[in-house]
PARO-982169 format. One line per 8 residues: number of its first residue (from 1); for each residue x, y, z of N, C-alpha, C, O. Coordinates in nm, 2 decimals. Layout:
N
NUM> X Y Z X Y Z X Y Z X Y Z | ... $
//
This chain:
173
1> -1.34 -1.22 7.39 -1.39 -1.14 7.28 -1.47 -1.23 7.18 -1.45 -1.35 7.18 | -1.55 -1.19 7.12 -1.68 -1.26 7.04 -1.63 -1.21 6.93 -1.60 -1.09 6.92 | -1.60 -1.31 6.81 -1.59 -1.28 6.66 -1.70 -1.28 6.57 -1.80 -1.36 6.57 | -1.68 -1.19 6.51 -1.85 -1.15 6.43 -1.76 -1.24 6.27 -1.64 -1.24 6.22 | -1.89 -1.28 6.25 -1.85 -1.35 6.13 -1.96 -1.32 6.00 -2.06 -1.40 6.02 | -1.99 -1.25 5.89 -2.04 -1.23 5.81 -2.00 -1.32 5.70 -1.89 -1.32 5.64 | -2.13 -1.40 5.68 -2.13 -1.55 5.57 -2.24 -1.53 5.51 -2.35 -1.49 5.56 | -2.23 -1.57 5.37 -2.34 -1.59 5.29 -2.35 -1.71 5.29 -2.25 -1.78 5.29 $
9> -2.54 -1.79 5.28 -2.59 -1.88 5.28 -2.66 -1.89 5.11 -2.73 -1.98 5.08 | -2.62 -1.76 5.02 -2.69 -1.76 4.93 -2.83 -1.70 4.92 -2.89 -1.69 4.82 | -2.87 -1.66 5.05 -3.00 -1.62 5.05 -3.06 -1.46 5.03 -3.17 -1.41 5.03 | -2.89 -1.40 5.01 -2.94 -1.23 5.01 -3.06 -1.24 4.90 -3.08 -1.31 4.80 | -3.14 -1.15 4.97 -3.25 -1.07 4.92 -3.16 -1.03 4.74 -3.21 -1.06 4.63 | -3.08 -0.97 4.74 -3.04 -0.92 4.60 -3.03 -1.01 4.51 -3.10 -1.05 4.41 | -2.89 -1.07 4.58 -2.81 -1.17 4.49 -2.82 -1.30 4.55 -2.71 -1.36 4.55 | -2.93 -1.37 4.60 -2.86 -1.50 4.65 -2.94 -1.56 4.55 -3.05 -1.54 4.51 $
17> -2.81 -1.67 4.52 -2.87 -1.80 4.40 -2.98 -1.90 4.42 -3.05 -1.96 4.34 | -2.99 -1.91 4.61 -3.11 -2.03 4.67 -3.21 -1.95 4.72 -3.28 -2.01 4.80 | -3.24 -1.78 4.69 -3.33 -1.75 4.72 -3.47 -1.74 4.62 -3.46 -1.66 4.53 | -3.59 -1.81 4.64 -3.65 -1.85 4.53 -3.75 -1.68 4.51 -3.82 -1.66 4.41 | -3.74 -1.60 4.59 -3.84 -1.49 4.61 -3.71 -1.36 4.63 -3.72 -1.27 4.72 | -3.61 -1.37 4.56 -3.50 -1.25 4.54 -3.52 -1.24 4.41 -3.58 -1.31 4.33 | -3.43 -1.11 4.40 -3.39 -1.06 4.27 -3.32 -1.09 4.16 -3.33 -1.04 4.05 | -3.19 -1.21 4.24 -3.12 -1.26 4.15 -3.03 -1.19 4.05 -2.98 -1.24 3.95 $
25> -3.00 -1.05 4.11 -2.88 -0.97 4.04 -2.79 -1.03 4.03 -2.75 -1.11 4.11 | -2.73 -1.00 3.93 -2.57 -1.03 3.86 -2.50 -0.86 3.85 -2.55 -0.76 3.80 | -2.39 -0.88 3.89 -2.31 -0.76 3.91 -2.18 -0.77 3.75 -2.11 -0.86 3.71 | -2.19 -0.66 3.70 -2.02 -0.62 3.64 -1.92 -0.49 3.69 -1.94 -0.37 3.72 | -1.80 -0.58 3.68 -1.69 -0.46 3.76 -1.62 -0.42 3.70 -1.55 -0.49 3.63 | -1.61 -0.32 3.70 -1.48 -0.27 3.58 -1.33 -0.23 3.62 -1.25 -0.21 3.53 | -1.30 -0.23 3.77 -1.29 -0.18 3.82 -1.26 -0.03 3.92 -1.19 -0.01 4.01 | -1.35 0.02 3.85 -1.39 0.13 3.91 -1.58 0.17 3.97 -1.64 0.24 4.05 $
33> -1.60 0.10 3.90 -1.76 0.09 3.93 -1.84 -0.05 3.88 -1.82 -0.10 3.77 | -1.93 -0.09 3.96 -1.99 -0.19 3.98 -2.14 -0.15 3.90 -2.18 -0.04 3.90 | -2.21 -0.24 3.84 -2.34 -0.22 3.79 -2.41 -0.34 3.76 -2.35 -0.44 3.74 | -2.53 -0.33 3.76 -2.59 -0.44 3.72 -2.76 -0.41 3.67 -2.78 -0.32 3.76 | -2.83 -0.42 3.63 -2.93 -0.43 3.54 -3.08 -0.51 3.63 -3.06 -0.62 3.68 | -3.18 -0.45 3.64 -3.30 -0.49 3.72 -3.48 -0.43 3.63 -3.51 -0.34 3.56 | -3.53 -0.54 3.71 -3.67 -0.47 3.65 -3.76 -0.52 3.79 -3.71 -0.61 3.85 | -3.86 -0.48 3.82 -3.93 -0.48 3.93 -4.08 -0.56 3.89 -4.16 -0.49 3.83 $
41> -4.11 -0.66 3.90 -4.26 -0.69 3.86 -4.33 -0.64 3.97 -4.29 -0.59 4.07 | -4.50 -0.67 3.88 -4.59 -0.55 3.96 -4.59 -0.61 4.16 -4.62 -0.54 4.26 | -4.56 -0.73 4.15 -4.57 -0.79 4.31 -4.44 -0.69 4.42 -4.43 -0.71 4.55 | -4.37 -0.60 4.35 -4.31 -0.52 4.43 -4.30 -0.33 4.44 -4.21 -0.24 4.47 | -4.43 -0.34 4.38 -4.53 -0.19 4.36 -4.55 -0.11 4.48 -4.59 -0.18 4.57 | -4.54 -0.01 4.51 -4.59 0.06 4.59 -4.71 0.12 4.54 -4.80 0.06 4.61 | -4.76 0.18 4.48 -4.85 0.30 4.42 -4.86 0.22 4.28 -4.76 0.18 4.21 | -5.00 0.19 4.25 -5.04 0.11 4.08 -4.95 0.18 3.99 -4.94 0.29 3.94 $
49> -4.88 0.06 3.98 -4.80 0.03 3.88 -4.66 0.13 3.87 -4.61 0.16 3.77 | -4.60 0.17 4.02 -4.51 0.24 4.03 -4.44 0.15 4.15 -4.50 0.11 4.25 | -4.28 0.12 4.13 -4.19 0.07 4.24 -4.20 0.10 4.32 -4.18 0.22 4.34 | -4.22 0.03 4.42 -4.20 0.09 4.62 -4.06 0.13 4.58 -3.97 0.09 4.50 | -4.06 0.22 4.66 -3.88 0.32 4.68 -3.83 0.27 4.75 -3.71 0.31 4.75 | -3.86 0.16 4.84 -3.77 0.07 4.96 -3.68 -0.05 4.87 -3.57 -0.09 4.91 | -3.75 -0.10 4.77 -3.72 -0.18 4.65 -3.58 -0.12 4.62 -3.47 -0.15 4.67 | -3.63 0.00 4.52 -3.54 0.06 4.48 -3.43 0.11 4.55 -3.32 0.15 4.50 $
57> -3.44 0.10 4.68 -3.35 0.21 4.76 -3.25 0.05 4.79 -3.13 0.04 4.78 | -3.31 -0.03 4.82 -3.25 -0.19 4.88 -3.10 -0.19 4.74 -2.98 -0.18 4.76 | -3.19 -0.21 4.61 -3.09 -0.23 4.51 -2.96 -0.13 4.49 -2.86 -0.17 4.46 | -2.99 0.06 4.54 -2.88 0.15 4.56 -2.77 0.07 4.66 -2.66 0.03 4.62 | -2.81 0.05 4.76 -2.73 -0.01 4.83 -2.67 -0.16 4.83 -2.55 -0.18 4.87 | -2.77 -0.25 4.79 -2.66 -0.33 4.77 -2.53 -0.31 4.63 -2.42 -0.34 4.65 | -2.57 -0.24 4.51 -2.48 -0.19 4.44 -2.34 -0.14 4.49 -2.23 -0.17 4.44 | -2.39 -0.06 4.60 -2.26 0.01 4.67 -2.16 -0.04 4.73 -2.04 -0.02 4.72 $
65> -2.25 -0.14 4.83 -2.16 -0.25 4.89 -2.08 -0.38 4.82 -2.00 -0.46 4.87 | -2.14 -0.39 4.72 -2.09 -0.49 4.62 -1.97 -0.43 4.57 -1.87 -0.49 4.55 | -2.01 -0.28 4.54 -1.90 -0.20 4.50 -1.71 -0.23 4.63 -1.59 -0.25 4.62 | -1.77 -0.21 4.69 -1.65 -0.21 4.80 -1.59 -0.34 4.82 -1.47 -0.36 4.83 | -1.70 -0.43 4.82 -1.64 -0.58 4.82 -1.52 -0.58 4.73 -1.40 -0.56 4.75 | -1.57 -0.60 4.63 -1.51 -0.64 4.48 -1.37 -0.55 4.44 -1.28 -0.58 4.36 | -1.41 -0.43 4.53 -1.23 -0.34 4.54 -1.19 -0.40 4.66 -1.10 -0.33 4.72 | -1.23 -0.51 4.73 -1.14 -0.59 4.85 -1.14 -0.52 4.97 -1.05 -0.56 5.03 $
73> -1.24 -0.41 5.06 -1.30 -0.43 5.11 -1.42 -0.45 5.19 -1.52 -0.42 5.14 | -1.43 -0.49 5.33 -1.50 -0.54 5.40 -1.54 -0.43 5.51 -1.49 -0.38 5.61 | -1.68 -0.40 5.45 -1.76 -0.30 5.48 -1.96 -0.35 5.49 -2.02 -0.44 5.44 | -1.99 -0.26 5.57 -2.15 -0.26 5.60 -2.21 -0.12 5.56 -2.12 -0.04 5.56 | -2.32 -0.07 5.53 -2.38 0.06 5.53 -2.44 0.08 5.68 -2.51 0.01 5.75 | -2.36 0.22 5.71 -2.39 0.28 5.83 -2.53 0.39 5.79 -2.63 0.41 5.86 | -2.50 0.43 5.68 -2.62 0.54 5.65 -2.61 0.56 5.54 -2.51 0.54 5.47 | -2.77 0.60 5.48 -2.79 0.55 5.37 -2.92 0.69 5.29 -3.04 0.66 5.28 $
81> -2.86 0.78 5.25 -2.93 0.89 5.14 -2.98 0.86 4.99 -2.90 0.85 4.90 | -3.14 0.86 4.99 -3.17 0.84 4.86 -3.26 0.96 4.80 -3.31 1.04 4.88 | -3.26 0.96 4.72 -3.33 1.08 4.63 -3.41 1.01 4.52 -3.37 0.92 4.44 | -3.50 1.04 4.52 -3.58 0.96 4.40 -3.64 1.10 4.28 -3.70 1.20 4.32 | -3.63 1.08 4.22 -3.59 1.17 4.05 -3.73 1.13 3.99 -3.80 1.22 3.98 | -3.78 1.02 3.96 -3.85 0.99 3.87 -3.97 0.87 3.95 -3.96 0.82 4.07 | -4.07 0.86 3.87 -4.12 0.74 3.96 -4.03 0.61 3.81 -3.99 0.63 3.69 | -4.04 0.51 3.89 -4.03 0.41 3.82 -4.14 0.29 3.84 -4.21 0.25 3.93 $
89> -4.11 0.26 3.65 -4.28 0.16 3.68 -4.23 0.06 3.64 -4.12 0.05 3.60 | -4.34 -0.05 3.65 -4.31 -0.19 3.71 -4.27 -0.23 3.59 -4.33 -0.18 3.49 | -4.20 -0.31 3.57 -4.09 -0.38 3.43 -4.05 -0.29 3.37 -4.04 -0.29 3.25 | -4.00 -0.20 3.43 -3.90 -0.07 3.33 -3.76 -0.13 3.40 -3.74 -0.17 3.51 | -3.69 -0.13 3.28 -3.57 -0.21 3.31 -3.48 -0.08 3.35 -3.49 0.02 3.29 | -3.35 -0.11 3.48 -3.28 0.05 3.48 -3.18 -0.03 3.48 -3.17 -0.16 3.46 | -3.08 0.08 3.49 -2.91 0.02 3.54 -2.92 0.06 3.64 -3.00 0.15 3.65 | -2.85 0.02 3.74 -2.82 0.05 3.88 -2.66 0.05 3.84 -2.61 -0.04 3.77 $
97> -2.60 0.15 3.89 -2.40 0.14 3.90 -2.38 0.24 4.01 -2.46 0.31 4.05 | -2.24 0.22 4.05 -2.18 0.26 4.20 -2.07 0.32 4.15 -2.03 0.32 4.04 | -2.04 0.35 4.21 -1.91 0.44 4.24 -1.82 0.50 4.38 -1.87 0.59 4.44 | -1.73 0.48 4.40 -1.66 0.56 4.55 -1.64 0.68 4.49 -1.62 0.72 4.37 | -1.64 0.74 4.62 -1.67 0.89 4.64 -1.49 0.93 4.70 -1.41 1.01 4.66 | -1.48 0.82 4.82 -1.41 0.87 4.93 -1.34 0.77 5.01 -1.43 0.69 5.06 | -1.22 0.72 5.05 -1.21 0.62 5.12 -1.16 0.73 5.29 -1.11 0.84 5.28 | -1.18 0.69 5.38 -1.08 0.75 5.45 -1.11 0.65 5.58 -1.20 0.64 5.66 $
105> -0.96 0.58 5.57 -0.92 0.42 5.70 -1.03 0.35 5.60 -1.05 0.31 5.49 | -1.13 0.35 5.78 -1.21 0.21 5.74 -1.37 0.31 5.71 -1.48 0.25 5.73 | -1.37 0.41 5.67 -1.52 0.47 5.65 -1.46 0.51 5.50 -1.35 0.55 5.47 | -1.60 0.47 5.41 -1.62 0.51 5.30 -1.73 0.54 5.28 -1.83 0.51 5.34 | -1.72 0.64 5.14 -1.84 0.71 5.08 -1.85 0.70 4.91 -1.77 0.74 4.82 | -1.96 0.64 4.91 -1.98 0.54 4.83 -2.12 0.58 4.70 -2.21 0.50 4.74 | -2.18 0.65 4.59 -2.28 0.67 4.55 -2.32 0.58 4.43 -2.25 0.54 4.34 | -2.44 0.57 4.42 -2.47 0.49 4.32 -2.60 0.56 4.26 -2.66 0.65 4.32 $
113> -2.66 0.51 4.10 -2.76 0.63 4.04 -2.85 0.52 3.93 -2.78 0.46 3.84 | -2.97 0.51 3.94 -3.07 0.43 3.85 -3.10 0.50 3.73 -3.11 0.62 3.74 | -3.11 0.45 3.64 -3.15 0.48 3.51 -3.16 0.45 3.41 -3.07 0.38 3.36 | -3.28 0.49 3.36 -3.36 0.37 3.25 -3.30 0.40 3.13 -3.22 0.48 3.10 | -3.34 0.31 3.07 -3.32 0.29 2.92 -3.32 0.43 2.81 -3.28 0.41 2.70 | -3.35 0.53 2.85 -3.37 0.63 2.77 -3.28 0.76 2.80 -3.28 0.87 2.73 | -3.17 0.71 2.98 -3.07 0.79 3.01 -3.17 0.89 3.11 -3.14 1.00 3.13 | -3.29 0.84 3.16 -3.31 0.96 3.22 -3.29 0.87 3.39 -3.32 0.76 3.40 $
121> -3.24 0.94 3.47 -3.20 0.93 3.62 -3.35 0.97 3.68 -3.43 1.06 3.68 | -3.33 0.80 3.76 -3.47 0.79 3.82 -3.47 0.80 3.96 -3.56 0.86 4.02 | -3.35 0.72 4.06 -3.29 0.78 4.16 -3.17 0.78 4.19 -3.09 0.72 4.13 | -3.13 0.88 4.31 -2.95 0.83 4.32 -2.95 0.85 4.44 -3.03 0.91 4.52 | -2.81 0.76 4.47 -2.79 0.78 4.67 -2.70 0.77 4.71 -2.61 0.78 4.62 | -2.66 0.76 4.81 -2.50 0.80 4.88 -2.49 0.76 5.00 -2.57 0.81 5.08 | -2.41 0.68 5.04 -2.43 0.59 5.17 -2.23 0.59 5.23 -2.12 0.57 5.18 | -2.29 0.61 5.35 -2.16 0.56 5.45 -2.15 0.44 5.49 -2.25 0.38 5.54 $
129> -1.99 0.37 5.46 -2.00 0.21 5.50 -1.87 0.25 5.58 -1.79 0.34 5.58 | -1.90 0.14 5.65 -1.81 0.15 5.78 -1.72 0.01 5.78 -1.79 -0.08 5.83 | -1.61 -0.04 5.76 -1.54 -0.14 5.76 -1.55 -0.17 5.91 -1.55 -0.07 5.99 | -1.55 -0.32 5.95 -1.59 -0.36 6.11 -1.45 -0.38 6.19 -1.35 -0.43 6.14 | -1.47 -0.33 6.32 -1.36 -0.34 6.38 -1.37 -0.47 6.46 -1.48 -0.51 6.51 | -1.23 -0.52 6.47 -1.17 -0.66 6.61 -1.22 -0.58 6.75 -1.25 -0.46 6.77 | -1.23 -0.69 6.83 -1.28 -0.69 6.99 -1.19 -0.60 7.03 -1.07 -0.60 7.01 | -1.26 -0.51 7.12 -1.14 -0.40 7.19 -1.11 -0.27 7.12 -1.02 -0.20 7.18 $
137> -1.16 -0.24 7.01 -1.14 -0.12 6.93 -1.02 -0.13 6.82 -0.99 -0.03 6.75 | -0.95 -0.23 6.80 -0.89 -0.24 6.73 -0.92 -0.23 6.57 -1.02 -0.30 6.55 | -0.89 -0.20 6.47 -0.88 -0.23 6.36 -0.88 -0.32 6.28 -0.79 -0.39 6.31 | -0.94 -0.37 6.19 -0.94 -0.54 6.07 -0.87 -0.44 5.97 -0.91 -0.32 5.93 | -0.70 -0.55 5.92 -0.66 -0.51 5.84 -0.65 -0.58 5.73 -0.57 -0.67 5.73 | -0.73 -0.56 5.63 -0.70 -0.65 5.50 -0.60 -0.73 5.47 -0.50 -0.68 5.53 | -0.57 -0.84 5.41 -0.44 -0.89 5.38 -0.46 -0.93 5.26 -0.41 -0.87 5.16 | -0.52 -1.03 5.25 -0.59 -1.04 5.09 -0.73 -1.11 5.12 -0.79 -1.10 5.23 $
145> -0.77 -1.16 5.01 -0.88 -1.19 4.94 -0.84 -1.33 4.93 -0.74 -1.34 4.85 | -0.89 -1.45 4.98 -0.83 -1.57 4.96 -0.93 -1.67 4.92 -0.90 -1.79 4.91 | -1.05 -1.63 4.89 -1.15 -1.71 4.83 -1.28 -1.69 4.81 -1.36 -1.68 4.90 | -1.29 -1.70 4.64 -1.42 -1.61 4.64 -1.52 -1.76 4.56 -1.58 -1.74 4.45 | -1.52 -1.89 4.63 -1.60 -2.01 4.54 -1.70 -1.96 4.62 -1.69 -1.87 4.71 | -1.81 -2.04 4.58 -1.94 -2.07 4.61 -2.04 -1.99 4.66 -2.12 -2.02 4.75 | -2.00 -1.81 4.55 -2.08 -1.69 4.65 -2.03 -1.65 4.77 -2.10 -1.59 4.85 | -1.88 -1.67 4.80 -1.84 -1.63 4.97 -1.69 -1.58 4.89 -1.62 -1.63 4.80 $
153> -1.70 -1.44 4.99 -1.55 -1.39 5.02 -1.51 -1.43 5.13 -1.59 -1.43 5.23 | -1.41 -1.46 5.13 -1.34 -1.45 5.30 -1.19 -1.35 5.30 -1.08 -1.34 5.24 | -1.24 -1.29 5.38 -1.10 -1.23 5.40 -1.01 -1.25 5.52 -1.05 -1.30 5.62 | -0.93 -1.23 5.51 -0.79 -1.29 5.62 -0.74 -1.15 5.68 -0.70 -1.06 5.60 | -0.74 -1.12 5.83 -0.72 -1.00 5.83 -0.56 -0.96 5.98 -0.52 -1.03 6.07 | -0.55 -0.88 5.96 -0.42 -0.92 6.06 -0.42 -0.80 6.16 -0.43 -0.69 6.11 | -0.43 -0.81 6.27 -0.39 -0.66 6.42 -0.31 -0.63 6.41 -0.23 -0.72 6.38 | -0.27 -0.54 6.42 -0.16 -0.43 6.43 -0.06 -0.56 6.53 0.06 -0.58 6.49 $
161> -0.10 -0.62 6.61 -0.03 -0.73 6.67 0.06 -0.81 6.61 0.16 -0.86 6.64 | -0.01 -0.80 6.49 0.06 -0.93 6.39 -0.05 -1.05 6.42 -0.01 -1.15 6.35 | -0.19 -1.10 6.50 -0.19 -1.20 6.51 -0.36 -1.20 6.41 -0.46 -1.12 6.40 | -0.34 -1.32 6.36 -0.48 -1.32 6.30 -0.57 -1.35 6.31 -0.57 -1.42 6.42 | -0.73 -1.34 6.24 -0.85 -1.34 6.28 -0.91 -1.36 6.16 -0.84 -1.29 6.07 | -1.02 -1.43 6.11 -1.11 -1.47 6.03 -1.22 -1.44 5.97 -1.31 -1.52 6.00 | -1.26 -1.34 5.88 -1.42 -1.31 5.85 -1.44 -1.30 5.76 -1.37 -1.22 5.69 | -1.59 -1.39 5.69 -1.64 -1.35 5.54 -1.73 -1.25 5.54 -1.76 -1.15 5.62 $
169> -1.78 -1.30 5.42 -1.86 -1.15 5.38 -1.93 -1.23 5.24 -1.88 -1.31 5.17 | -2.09 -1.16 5.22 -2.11 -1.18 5.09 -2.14 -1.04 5.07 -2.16 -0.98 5.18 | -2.17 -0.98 4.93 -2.18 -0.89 4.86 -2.35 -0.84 4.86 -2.45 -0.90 4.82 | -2.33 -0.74 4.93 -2.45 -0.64 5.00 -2.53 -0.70 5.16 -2.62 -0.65 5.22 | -2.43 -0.86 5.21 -2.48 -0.82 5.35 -2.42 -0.77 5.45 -2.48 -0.75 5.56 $
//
């Protein structure tokens, strides 16, 4: 069996600290929903002086999955619904925040909603994450959360066997 190992190098496109051409989000949790705060310069424009929606749609999602991290656990987006409300223009500052919808096992449903400074909703979306299963169909079952230095979760996860297995994760990869 081949073990899939999900590691951050720091490089996410969102949040990685050694990426010199990312976004460099910072998340707050409350715990119930995750948010964090963004502005788009004109170098990520679709239409003069309006955000590419792929931008915006990247940031719904990592929100979401940051969201699941940070409630402990270890999930990917399987599918991913966005709606765009408004256009957004380049240095308009929004909130981006998340919220669960739904847990059920290892599939969750998860939405998150942009909006500017003046309370009006510019897009929102709704995405399926899928927690990853062990070789053979089995299930990854959480145990804890045993270390969150240097931008890396790892989680420790146990088979129905009782025997264990190893995988991190950083927040939105």
């Amino acid at each position: 069996m081949s073990t899939l190992e999900l590691s951050d190098d720091s490089m996410c496109f969102c949040c990685g600290k050694k990426n010199p051409d990312g976004l460099g989000l910072e998340f707050s949790f409350d715990g119930d929903e995750v948010s964090t705060t963004v502005s788009f310069q004109k170098k990520f424009q679709g239409y003069r002086d309006i955000v590419h929606g792929g931008l915006l749609s990247t940031v719904l999602d990592e929100v979401m999955v940051t969201l699941l991290i940070k409630m402990g656990h270890l999930a990917a987006t399987a599918e991913l619904n966005v709606r765009f409300l408004k256009p957004l223009r380049v240095d308009e500052p929004i909130e981006v925040r998340a919220w669960l919808l739904e847990n059920r096992g290892r599939v969750f449903r998860v939405a998150a909603a942009a909006t500017r400074a003046d309370g009006v909703e510019v897009a929102r979306a709704e995405s399926t994450c899928v927690a990853p299963r062990l070789g053979g169909g089995r299930l990854f079952r959480p145990a804890s959360v045993v270390d969150r230095g240097a931008q890396r979760i790892t989680r420790r996860f146990s088979r129905p066997s009782d025997t264990s297995s190893e995988a991190s994760v950083s927040p939105g990869n």
